[in-house]
C-alpha positions as CSV (number, residue, x, y, z in Angstrom):
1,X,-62.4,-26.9,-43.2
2,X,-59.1,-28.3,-44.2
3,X,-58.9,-32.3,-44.1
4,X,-61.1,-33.7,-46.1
5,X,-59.7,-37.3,-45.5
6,X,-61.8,-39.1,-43.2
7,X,-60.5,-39.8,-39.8
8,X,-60.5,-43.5,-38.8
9,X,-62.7,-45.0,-35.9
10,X,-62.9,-47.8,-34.2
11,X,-66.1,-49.0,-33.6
12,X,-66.3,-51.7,-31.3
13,X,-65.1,-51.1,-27.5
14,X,-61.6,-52.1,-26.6
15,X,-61.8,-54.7,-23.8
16,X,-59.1,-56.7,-22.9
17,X,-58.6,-59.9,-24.9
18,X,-61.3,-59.3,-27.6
19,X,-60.1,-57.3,-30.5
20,X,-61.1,-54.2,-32.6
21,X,-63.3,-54.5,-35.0
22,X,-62.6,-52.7,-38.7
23,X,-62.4,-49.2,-38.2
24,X,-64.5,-46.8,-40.4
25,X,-64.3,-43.5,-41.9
26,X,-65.8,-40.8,-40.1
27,X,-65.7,-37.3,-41.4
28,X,-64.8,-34.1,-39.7
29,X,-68.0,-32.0,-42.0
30,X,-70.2,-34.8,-39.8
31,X,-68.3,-34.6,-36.7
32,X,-68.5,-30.3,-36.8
33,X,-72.1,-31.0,-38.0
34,X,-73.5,-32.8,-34.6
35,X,-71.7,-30.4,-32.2
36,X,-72.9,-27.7,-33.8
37,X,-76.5,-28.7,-34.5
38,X,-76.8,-29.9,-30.8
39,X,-74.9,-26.8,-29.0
40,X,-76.8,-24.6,-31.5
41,X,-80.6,-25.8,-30.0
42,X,-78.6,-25.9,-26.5
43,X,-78.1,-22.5,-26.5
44,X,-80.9,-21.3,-28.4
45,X,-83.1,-22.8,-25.8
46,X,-80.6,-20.9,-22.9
47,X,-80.7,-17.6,-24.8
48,X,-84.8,-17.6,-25.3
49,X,-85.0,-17.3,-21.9
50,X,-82.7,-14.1,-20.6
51,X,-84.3,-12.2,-23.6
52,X,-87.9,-13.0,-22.5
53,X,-86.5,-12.2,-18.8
54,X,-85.1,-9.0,-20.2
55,X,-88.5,-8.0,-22.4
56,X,-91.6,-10.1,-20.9
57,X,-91.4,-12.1,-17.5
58,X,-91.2,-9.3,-14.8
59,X,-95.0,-8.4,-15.6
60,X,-96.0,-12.2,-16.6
61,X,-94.8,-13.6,-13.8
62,X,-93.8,-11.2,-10.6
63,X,-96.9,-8.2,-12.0
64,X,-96.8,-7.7,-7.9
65,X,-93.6,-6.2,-7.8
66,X,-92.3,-2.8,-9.5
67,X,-90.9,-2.6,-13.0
68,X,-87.1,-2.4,-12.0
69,X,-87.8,-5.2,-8.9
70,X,-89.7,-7.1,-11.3
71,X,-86.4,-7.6,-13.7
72,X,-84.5,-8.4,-10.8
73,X,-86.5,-10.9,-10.1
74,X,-86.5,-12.2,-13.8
75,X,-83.1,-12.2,-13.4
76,X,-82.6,-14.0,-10.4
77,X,-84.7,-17.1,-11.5
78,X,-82.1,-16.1,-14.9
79,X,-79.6,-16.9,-12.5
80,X,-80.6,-20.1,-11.5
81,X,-80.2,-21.8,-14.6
82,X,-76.4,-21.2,-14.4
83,X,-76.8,-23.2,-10.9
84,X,-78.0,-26.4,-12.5
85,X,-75.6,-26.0,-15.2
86,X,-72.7,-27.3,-12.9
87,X,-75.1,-29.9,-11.2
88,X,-75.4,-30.9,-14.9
89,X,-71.9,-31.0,-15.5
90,X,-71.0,-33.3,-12.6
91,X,-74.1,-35.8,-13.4
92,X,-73.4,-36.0,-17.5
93,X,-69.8,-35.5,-16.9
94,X,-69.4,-38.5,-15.1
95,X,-72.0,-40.2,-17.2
96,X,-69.8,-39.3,-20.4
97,X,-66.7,-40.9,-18.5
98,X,-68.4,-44.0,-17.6
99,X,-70.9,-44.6,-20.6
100,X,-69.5,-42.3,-23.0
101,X,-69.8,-38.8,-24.9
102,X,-72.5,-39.6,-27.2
103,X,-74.7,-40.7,-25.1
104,X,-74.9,-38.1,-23.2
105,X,-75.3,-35.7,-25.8
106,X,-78.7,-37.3,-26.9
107,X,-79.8,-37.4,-23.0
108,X,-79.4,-33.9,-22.5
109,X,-80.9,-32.5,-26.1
110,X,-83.7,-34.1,-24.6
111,X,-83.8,-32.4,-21.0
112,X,-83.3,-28.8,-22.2
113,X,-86.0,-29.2,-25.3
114,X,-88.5,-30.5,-22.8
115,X,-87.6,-28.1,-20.3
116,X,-87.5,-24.8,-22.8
117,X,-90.9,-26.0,-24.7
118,X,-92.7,-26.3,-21.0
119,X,-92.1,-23.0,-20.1
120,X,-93.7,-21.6,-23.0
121,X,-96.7,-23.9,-21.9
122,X,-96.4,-22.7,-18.4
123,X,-99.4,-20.4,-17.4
124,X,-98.8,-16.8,-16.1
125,X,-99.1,-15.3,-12.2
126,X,-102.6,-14.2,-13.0
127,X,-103.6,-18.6,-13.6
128,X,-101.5,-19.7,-11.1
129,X,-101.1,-17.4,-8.7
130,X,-97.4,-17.9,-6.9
131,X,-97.2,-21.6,-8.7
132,X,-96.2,-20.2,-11.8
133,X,-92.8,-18.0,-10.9
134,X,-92.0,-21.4,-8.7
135,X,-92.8,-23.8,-11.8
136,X,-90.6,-21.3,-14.1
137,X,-87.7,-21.8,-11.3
138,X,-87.7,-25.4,-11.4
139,X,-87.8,-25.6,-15.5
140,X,-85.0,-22.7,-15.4
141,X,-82.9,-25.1,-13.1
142,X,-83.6,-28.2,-15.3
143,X,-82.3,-25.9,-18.1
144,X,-79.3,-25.5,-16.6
145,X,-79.1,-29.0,-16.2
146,X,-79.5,-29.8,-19.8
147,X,-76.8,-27.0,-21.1
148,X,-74.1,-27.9,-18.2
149,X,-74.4,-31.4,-19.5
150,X,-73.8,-30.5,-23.4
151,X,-70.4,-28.6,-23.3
152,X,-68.2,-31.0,-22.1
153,X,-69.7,-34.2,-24.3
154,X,-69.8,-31.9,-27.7
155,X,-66.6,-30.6,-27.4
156,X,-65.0,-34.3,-26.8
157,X,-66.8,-35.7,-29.5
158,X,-64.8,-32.8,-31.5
159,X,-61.5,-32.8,-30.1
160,X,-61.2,-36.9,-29.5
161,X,-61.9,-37.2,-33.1
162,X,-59.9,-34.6,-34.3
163,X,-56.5,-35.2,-35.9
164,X,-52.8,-33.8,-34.7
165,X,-52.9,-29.9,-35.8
166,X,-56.6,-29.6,-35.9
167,X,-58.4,-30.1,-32.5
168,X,-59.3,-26.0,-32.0
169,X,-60.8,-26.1,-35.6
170,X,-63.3,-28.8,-35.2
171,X,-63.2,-27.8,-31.8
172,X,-64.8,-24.0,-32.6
173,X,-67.6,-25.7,-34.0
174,X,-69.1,-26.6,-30.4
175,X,-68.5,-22.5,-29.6
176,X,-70.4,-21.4,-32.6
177,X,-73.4,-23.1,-31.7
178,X,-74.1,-20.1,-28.9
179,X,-73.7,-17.2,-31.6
180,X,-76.0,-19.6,-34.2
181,X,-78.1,-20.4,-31.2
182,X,-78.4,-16.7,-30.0
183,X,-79.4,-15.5,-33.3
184,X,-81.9,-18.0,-33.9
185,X,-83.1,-16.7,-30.6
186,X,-82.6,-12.6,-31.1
187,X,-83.8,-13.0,-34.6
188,X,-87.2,-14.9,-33.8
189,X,-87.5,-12.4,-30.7
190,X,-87.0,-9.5,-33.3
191,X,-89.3,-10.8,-36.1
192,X,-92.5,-11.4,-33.5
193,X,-92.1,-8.0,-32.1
194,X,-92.0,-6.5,-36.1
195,X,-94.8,-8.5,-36.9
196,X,-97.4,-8.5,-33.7
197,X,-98.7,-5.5,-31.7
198,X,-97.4,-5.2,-28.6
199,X,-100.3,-6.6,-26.6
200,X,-100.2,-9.8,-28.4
201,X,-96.3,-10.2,-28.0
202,X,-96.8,-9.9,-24.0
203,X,-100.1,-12.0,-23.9
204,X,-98.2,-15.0,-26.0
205,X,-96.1,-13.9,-28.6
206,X,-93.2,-15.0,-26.9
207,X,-94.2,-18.5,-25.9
208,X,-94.0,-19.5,-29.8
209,X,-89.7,-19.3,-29.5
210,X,-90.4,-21.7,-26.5
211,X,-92.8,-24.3,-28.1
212,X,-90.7,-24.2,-31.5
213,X,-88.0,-25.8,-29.1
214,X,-89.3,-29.4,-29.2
215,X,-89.0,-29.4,-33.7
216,X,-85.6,-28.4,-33.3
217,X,-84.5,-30.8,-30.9
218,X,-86.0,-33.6,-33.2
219,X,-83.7,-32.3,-35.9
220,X,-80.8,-32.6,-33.1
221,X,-81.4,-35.8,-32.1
222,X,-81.6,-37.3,-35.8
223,X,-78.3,-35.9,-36.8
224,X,-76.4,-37.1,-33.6
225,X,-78.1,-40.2,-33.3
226,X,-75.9,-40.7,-36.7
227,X,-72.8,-40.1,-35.2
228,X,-70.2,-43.0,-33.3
229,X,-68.3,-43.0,-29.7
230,X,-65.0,-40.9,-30.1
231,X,-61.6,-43.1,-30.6
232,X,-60.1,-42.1,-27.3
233,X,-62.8,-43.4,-25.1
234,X,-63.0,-46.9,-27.0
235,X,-59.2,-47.3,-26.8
236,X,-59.2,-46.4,-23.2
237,X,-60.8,-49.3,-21.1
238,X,-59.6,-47.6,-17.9
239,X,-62.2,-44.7,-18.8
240,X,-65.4,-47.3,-18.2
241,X,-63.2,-48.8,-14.7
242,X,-63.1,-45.4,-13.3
243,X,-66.5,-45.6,-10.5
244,X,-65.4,-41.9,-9.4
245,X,-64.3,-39.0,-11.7
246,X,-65.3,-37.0,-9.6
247,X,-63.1,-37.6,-6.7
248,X,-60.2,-38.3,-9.0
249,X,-60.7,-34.9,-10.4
250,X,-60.4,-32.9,-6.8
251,X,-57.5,-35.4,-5.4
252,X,-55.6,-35.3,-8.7
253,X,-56.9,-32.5,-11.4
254,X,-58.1,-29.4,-8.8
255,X,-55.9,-26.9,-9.7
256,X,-56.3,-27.2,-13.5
257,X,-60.1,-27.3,-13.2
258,X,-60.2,-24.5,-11.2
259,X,-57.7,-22.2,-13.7
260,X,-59.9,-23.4,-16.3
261,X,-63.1,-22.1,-14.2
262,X,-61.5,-18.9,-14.0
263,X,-60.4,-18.7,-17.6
264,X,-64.2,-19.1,-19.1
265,X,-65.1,-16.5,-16.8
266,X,-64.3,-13.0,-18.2
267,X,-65.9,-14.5,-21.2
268,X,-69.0,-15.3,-19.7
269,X,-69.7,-11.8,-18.1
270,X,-68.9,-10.3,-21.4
271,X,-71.5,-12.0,-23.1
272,X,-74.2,-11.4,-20.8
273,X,-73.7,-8.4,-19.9
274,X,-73.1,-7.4,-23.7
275,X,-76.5,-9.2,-24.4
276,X,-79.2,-10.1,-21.6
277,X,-78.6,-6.2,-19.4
278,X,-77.9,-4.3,-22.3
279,X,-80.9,-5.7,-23.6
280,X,-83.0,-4.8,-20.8
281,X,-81.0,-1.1,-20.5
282,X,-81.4,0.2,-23.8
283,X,-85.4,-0.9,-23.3
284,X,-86.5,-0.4,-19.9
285,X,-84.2,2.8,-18.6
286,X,-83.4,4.1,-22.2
287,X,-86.7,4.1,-23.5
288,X,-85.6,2.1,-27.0
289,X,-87.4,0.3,-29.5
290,X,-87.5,-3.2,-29.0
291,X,-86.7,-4.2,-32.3
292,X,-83.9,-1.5,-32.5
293,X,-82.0,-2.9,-29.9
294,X,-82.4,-6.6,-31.2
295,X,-81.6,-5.6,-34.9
296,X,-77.9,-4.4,-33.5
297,X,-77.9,-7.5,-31.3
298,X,-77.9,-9.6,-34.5
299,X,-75.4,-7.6,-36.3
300,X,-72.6,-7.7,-33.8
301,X,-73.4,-11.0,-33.0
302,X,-72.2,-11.9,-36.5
303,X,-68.5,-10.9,-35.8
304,X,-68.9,-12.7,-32.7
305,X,-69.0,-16.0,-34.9
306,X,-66.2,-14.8,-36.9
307,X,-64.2,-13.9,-33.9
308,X,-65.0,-17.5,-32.7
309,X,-64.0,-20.0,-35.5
310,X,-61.0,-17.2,-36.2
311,X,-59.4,-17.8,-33.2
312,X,-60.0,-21.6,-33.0
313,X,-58.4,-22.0,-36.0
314,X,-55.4,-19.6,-34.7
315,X,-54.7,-21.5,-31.6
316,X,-53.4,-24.4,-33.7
317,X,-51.1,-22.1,-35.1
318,X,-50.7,-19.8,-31.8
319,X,-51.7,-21.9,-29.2
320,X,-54.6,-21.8,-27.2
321,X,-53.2,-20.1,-23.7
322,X,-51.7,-17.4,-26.1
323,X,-55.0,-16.9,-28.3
324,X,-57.3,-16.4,-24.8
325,X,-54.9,-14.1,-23.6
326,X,-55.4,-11.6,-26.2
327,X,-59.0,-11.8,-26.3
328,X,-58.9,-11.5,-22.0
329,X,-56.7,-8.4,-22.9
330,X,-58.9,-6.5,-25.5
331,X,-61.9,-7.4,-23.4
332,X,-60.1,-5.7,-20.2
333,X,-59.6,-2.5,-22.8
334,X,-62.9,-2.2,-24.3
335,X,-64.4,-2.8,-21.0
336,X,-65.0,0.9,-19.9
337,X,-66.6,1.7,-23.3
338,X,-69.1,-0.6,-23.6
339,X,-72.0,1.4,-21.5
340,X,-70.9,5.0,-22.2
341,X,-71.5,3.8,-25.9
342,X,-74.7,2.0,-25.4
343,X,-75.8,5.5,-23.3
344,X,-75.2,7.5,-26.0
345,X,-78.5,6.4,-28.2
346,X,-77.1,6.5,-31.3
347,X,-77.2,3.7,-33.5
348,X,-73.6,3.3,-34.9
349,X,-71.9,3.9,-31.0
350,X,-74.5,1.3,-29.4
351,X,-73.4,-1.0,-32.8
352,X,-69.6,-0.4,-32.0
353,X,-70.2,-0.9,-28.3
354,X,-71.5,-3.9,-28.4
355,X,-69.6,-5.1,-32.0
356,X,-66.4,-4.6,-29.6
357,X,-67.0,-6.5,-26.6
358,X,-68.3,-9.3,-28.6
359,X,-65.1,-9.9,-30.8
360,X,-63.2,-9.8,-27.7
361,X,-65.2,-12.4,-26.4
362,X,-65.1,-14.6,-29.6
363,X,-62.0,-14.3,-29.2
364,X,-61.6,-15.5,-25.7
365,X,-64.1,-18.4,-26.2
366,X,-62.9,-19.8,-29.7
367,X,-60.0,-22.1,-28.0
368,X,-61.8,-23.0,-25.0
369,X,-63.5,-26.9,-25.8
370,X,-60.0,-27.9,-27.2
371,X,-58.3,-26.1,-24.2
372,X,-60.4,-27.5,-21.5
373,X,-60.6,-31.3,-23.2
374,X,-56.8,-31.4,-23.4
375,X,-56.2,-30.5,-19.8
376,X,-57.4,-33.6,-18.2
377,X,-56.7,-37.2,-19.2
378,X,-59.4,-39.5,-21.1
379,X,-60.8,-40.9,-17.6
380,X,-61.7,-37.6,-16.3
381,X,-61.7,-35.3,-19.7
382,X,-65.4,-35.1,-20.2
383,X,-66.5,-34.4,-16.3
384,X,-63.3,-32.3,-15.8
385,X,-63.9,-30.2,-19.0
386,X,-67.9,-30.0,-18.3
387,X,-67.1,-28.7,-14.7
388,X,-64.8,-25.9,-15.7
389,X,-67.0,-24.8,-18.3
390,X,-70.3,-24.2,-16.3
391,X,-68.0,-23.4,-13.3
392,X,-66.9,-20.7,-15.1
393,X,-70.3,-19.8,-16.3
394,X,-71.9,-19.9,-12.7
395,X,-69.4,-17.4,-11.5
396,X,-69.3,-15.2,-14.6
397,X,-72.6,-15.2,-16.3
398,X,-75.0,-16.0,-13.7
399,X,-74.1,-12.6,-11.8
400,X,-73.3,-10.9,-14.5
401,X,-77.4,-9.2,-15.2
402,X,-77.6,-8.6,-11.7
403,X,-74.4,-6.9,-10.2
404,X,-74.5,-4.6,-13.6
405,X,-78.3,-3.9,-12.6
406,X,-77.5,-3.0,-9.4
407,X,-73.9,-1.2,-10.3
408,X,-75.7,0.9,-12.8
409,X,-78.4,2.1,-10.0
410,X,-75.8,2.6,-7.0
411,X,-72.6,4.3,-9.2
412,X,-73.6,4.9,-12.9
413,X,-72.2,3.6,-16.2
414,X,-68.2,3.4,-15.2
415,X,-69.0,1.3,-12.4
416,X,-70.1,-1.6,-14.5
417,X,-67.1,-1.3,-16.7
418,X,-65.0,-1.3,-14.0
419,X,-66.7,-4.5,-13.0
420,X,-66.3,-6.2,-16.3
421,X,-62.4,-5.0,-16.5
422,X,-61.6,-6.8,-13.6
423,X,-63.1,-10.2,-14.3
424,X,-60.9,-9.7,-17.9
425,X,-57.8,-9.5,-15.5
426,X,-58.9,-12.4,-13.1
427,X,-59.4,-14.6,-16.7
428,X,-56.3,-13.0,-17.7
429,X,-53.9,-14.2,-14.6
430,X,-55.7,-17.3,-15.2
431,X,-55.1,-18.1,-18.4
432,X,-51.2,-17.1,-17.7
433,X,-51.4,-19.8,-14.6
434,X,-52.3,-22.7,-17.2
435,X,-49.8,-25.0,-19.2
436,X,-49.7,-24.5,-23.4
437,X,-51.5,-28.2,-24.1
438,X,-51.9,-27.3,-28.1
439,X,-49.2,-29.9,-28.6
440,X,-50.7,-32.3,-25.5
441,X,-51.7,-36.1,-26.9
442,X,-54.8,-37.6,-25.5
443,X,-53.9,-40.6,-24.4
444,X,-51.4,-39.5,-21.4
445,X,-51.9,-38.4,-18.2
446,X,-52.1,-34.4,-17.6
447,X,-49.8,-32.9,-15.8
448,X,-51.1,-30.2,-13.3
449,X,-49.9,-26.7,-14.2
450,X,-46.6,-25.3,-12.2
């Protein structure tokens, strides 16, 4: 990372009449450090759970109900963690308006590790009976909670301590915590179903990716514990006065959060459709090894990251509206290939299918936290940036498993890419729709795009 002068902080709030105290160094390598430790566990926690959806829960928790009704089910309750991600949003949003960022990152680290390592406590459909598929919704909701709560706090801890010039590139450290977190998650996944028969990996292999989630959220919570309020919320006493961001947001900031909603979209139904259903297609209706399909998961999942920090650093240069635009664009392209490639069976076209739509969504996601955190103003940045985030990801991602199951079923392989194409061009017009805020300073007002 260039910059290795330590930006100054304030660390004592502004309030009127009492002044600052001394400010003190703080340095970006700790500042990338916490939002990517913390997004990292965030989304490995997420990610744990639409790959034992995809592999395990349909016969642990709905055994009742056929194999291809039992994944549907596993991914409706999938679903619903992407429904308490914009509860989430709104609660710690506000919160991180009101109280402040870090705060709220330690708050909900704590929700989703509790939440995660109970599920891999809960007890199956044969204990329980119908308890246990009700007790996995409620800890899948609470999930979402957690994750819809840790976007919009890590990426203003990056961008608000970020200097002129180099907001996307601390900024891309909050989006490579979901490739770090998703390989943590594929890779643990892949190296249980290596190492145990198969019998043991269904009976409770995959509850030990669950429980590991408390240790790593005590490694969270010690580095980010460590770090200090960002310098645009102390310097902003108007950001603690504010009793409503929420209304402020939908009298004054609607059409902004709403464009931003739609740009995180296309990326969000890339990645889960690229991940979580492929997943389950290549295992369940194409008959492949477990461990096969996981292994390529891994792989193409390592030019996601590279995609990721690539273009966050580019959209300092470029700009972030241009950046997403070409990732919205290649993703609209590669869009009919993905499944044909992944039907094929053969190793390198399932690696290039999925290697493809991945760096198109790296690409699309890398600008995103400084993007979204420079569209509102400091009173409303951290509810209005948390919002269009996991409003994005509710409409994208938390459809995404199902309509491709049921597209696949109804019209074949081209009907899903047609699907994922045309969520790239809603992103696209979007993206288009939003003002170029690269240049934007945090401490004014937004205007609302034209």
């Amino acid at each position: 990372m260039s910059g290795t002068q330590p930006l100054r902080q304030p660390i004592a709030d502004a309030e009127p009449g009492r002044p600052m105290r001394p400010a003190r160094p703080v340095r970006p390598a700790r500042i990338a450090a916490a939002v990517l430790v913390g997004t990292t566990i965030e989304f490995y926690d997420f990610f744990i759970y639409g790959t034992a959806a995809a592999l395990v829960f349909g016969r642990t928790f709905f055994p009742a109900l056929t194999p291809v009704n039992g994944l549907l089910a596993a991914f409706s309750v999938y679903a619903v963690g992407f429904l308490g991600r914009p509860t989430g949003a709104a609660v710690f949003g506000q919160l991180g308006d009101r109280v402040g960022r870090r705060r709220v990152l330690v708050v909900s680290l704590l929700l989703m590790g509790l939440s995660t390592t109970a599920v891999g406590l809960l007890p199956g459909y044969a204990q329980w009976g119908v308890w246990s598929p009700v007790a996995l919704t409620v800890l899948r909701f609470l999930q979402g909670v957690g994750l819809g709560g840790e976007f919009g706090g890590a990426a203003l801890l990056a961008v608000e301590h970020a200097g002129e010039g180099r907001r996307g590139r601390l900024a891309g450290f909050v989006q490579l915590g979901p490739s770090v977190g998703f390989a943590l998650a594929t890779g643990l996944f892949w190296l249980l179903s290596v190492l145990l028969p198969e019998d043991r990996f269904q009976a409770w292999g995959w509850r030990l990716p669950f429980v590991a989630s408390i240790a790593l959220v005590g490694f969270g919570l010690l580095v980010r514990l460590g770090v200090e309020e960002t310098p645009a919320f102390l310097a902003d006493v108007r950001t603690r006065a504010t009793a409503t961001p929420l209304r402020e947001l939908s009298q004054r900031h609607l059409r902004p959060l709403l464009l931003g909603a739609g740009t995180v979209m296309a990326g969000s139904v890339l990645f889960y459709t690229a991940t979580t259903w492929c997943l389950a297609r290549a295992t369940t209706d194409l008959h492949l090894p477990r461990t096969r399909m996981l292994g390529l998961l891994l792989i193409a999942n390592v030019f996601l990251a590279a995609a990721t920090y690539a273009s966050a650093r580019l959209s300092d240069r470029w700009g972030r509206r241009r950046t997403i635009l070409v990732g919205t664009v290649a993703g609209l392209l590669w869009s009919p290939l993905l499944v044909p490639l992944l039907d094929t069976a053969r190793t390198p076209l399932m690696l290039a299918g999925l290697t493809g739509a991945l760096i198109a969504l790296g690409i699309c996601l890398g600008p995103v936290p400084a993007l979204l955190s420079e569209l509102f103003p400091t009173a409303v940045r951290c509810s209005g940036a948390s919002l269009s985030y996991n409003l994005g990801g509710l409409v994208g991602g938390a459809v995404a498993p199902l309509v491709a199951t049921r597209l696949a079923a109804a019209f074949g392989a081209p009907a899903v890419g047609a699907y994922l194409a045309a969520t790239c061009a809603v992103s696209a017009l979007c993206t288009a729709t939003l003002p170029e805020t690269r240049d934007r300073s945090l401490t004014e007002a937004s205007p609302e795009p034209a």
